[in-house]
C-alpha positions as CSV (number, residue, x, y, z in Angstrom):
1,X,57.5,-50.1,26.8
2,X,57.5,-47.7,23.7
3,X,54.9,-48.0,21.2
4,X,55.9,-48.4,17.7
5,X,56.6,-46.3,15.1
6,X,53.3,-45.1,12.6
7,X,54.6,-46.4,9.3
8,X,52.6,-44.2,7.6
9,X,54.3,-41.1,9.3
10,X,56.0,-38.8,7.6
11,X,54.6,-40.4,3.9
12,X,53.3,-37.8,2.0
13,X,49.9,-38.3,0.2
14,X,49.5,-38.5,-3.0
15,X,48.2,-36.2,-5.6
16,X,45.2,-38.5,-6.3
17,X,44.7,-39.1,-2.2
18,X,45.2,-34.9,-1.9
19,X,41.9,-34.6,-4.1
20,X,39.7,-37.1,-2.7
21,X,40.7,-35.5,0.8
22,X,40.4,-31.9,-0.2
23,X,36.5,-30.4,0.1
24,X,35.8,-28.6,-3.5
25,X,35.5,-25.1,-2.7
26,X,33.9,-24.4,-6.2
27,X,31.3,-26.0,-7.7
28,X,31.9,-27.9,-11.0
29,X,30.8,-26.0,-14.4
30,X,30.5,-29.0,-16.3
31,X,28.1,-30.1,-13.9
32,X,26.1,-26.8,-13.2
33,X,26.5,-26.2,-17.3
34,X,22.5,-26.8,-17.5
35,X,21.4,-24.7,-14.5
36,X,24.1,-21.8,-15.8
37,X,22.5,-21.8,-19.4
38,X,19.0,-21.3,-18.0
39,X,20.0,-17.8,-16.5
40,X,21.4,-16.8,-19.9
41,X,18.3,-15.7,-20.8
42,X,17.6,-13.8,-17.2
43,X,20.9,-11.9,-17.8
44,X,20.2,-10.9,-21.0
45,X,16.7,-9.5,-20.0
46,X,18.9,-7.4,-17.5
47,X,21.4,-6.7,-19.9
48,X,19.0,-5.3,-22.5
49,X,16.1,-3.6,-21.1
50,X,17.8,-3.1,-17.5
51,X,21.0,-1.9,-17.6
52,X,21.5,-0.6,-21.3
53,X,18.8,1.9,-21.1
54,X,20.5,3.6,-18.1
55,X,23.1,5.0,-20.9
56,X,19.9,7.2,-21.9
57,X,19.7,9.0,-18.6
58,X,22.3,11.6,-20.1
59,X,19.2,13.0,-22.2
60,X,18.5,14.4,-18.6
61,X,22.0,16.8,-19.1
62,X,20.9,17.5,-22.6
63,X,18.4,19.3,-25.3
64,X,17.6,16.4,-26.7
65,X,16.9,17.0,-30.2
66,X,15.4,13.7,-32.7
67,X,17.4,15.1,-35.8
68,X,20.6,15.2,-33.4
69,X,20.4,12.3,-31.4
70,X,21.2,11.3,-27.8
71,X,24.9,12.2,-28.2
72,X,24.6,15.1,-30.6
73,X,22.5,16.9,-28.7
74,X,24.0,19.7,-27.1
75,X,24.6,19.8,-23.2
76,X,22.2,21.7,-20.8
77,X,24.1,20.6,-17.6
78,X,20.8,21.1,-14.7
79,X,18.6,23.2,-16.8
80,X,16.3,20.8,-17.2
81,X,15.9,20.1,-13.4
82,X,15.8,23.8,-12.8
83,X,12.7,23.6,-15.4
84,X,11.2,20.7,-13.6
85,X,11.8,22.2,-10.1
86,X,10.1,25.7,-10.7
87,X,7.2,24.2,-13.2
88,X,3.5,24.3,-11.9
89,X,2.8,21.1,-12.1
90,X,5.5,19.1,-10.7
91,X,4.1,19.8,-6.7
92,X,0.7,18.6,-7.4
93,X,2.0,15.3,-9.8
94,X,4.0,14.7,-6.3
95,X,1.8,15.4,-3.8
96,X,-0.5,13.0,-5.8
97,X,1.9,10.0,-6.2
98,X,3.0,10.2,-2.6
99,X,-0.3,10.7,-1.7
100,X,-1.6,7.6,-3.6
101,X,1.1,5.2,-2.2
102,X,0.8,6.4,1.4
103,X,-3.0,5.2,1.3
104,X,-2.0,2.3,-0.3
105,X,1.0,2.1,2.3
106,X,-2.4,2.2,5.2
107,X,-4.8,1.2,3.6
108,X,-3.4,-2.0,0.9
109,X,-0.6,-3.2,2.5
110,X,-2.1,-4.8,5.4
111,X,-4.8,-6.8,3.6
112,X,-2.8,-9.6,2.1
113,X,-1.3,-10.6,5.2
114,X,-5.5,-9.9,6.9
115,X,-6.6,-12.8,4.3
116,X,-3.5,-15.1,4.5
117,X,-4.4,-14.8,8.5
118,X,-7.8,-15.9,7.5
119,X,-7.1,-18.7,4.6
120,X,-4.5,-19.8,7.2
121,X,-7.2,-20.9,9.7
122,X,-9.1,-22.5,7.5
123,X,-9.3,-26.2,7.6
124,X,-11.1,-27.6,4.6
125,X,-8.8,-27.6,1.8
126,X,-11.0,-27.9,-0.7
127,X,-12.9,-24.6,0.4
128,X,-9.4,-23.2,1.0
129,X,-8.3,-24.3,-2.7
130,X,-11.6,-22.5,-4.1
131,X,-11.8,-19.0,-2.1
132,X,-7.4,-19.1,-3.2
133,X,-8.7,-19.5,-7.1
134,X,-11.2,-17.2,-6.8
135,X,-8.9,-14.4,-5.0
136,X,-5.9,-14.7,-7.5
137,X,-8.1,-14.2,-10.9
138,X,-8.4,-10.2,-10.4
139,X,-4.4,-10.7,-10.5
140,X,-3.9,-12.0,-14.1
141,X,-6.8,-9.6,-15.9
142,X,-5.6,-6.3,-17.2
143,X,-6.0,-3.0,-16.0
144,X,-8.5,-2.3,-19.0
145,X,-10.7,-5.1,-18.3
146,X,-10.8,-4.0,-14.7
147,X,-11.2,-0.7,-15.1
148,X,-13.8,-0.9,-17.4
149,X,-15.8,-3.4,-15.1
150,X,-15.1,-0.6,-11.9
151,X,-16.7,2.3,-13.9
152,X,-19.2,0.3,-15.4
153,X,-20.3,-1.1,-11.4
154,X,-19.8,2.6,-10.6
155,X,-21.6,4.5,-13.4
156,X,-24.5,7.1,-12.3
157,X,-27.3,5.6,-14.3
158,X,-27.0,2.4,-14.9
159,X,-24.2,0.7,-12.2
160,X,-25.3,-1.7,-9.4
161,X,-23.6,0.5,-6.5
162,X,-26.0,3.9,-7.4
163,X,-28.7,1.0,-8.0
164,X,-28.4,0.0,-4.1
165,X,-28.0,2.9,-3.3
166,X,-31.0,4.2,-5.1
167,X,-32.8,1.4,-3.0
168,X,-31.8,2.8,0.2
169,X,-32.8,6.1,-0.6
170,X,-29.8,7.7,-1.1
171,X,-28.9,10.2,-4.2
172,X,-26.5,8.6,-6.8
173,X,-23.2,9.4,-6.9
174,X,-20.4,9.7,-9.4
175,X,-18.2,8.2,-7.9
176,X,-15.3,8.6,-10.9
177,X,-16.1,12.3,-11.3
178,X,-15.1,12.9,-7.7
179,X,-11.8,14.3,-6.0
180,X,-13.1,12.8,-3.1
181,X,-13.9,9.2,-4.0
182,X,-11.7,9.2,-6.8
183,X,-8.8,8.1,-4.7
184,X,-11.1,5.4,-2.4
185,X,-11.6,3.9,-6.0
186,X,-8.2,3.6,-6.8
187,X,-7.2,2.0,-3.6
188,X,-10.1,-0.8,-3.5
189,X,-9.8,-1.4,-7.1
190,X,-6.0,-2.3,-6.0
191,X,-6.7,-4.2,-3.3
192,X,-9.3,-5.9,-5.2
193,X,-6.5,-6.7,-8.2
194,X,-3.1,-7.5,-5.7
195,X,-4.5,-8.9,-2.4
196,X,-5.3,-12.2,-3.0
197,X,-2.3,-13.1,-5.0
198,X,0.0,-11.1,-2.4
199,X,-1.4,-13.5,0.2
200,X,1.4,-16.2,-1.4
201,X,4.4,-15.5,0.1
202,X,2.5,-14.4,3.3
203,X,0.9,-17.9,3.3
204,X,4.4,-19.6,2.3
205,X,6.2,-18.1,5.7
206,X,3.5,-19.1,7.6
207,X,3.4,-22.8,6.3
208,X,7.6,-22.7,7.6
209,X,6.4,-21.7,11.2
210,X,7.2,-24.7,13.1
211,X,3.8,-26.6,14.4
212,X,5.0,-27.0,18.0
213,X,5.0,-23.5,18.8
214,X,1.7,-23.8,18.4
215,X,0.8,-26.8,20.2
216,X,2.8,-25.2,23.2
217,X,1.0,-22.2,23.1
218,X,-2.2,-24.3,23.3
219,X,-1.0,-26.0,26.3
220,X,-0.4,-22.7,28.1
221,X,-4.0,-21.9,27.6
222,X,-3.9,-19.5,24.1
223,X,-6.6,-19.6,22.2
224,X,-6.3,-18.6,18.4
225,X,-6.6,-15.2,18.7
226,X,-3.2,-15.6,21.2
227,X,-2.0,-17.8,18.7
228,X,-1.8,-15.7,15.7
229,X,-0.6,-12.3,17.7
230,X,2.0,-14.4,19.9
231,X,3.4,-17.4,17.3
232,X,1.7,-16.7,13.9
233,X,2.9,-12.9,13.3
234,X,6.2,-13.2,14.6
235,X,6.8,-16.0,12.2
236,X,6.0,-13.7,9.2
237,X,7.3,-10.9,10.7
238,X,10.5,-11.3,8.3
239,X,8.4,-11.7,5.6
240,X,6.7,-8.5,6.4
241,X,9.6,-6.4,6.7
242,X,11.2,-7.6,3.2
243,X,8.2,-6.6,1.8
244,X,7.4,-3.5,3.1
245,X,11.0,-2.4,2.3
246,X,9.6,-3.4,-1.6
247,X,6.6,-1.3,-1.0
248,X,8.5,1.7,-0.1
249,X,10.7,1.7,-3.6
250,X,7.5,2.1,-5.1
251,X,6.5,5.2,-3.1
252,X,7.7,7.2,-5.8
253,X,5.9,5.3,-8.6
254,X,2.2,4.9,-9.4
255,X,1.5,2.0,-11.6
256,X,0.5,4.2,-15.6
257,X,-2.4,1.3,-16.5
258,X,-4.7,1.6,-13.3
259,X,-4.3,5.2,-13.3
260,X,-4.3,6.0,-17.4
261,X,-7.7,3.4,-17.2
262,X,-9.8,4.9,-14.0
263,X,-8.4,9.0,-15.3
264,X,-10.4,11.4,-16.6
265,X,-9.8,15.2,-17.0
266,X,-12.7,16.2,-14.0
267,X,-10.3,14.3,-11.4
268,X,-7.4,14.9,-13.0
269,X,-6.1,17.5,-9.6
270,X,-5.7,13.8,-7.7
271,X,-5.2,11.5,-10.6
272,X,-2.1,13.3,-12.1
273,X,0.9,11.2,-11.4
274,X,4.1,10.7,-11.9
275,X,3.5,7.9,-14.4
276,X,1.1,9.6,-16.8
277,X,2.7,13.1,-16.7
278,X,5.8,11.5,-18.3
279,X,3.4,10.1,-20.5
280,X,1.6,13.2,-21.4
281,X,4.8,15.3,-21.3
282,X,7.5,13.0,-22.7
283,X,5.7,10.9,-25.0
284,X,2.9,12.8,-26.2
285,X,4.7,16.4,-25.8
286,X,7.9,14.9,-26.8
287,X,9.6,16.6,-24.3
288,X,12.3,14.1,-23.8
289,X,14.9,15.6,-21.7
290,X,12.5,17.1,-19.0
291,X,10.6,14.1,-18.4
292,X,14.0,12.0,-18.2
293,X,14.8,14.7,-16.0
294,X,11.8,13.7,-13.4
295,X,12.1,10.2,-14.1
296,X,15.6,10.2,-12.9
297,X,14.6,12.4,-9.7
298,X,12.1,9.7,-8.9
299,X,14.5,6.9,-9.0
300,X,17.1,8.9,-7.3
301,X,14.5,9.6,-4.6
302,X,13.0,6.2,-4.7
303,X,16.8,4.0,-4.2
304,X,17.2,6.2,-1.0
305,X,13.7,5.7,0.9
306,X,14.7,1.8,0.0
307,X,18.1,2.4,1.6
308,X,16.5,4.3,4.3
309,X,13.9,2.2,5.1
310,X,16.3,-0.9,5.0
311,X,18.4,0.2,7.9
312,X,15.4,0.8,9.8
313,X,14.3,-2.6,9.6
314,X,17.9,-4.0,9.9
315,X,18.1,-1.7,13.0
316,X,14.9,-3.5,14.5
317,X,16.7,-6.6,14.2
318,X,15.1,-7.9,10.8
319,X,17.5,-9.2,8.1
320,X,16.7,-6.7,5.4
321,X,17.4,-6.9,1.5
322,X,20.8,-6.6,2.6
């Protein structure tokens, strides 16, 4: 017996049926109006003090001259990276910065994801809350506050560290006149600054690891130290890598406040930096062209490790900033 017909076969829908049916593929701007409006002033951050200020990096093909301006200012082509290449100082203001960042690199980096490891573990919340508070302050004071707190705990004569040490029968130390403990200074006054406010994202990937890895790991006998090496570390390990890809961006920059705050001229062979030899040269020297010159070197220098370093971690099967 033959079935009968589908009436409906062969009817086309309507247009009103059509887009009910049809999935929106965009997004509706009336909608989204609000949300767009809100990263008007974002763009225009970009816009302003991002992307317009790269039409100055032509200063770095030029003489600049004030009375001439940017454009009237005759053209130099590469003298002024020939000057910057064969001048005295540029080896040591790079050995420095590199050197800086790679003990940062060693010796920083790890101990924000150390104290989220710890924090993590804890499980009173209110004593969790209270050492967080107490880690993030540092973070939000400025390099001038700080630094004047580090050389006044360091000073000869009257700072508490030369005052234990003093105690313990040990000559006092000047510890900011010193090419040897300059640097140690630098790095634990940074760590002291960034590390417990870098534990937040740390902390934030490990609150997404999924609580039954765990619980399975404690069945199969791990205790927490197995825990954190087996479930807890690979769970942040993306986290890790985005970040270290960050950190290696900056290998080529040395922030100018900590520096400019903890300088002075008996340490200046490991204190010179990138940062405050524009400063000195461009600024104070008005010597606009050559330090334009370096400054575009460094982020020339400073896209490709991020590159670089990118594909490494994409090649170790991370996701990578892109």
């Amino acid at each position: 017996m033959a079935l009968p017909a589908d009436p409906l076969a062969g009817v086309a829908p309507s247009k009103a049926e059509a887009a009910v049916c049809k999935p929106h593929k965009r997004r509706s701007w009336g909608r989204d109006k609000y949300l767009y409006l809100m990263l008007v002033p974002v763009a225009l951050y970009f816009a302003i003090f991002k992307y317009a200020p790269l039409f100055g990096e032509v200063m770095a093909f030029k003489n600049y001259r004030l009375s001439e301006g940017i454009w009237g200012s005759p053209w130099v082509g590469l003298d002024q990276f020939r000057k910057l290449f064969t001048s005295l100082d540029f080896p040591e203001i790079l050995r420095n910065t590199l050197l800086l960042n790679v003990y940062g690199l060693a010796f920083a980096f790890p101990v924000p994801i150390v104290l989220a490891l710890m924090l993590n573990e804890l499980r009173s919340e209110r004593y969790k809350r209270i050492l967080q508070n107490l880690l993030y302050i540092p973070h939000f004071m400025s390099w001038i506050v700080l630094g004047s707190i580090v050389i006044a705990l360091l000073s000869p004569s009257t700072g508490v560290v030369n005052a234990v040490l003093k105690l313990l029968g040990i000559e006092p130390v000047y510890f900011m006149a010193s090419t040897i403990w300059w640097p140690v200074v630098f790095i634990g006054s940074s760590i002291w600054r960034e590390a417990g406010f870098g534990t937040i994202l740390y902390l934030a990937a490990m609150a997404s690891v999924n609580p039954q890895l765990y619980e399975a790991a404690a069945i199969d006998g791990a205790g927490k130290w197995r825990q954190i090496w087996h479930v807890t570390l690979p769970g942040i390990r993306g986290t890790v890598a985005i970040l270290l890809v960050l950190h290696m961006g900056r290998m080529m920059d040395v922030g100018f406040e900590q520096v400019y705050a903890l300088q002075n001229s008996a340490v200046g062979s490991v204190s010179e930096v990138i940062s405050t030899y524009v400063y000195d040269r461009g600024i104070v020297g008005l010597q606009y062209s050559y330090t334009t010159a370096l400054g575009l070197f460094q982020s020339v220098v400073s896209l490709l490790l991020v590159v670089a370093v990118n594909r490494l971690i994409r090649a170790m099967g991370e996701r990578g900033l892109w």
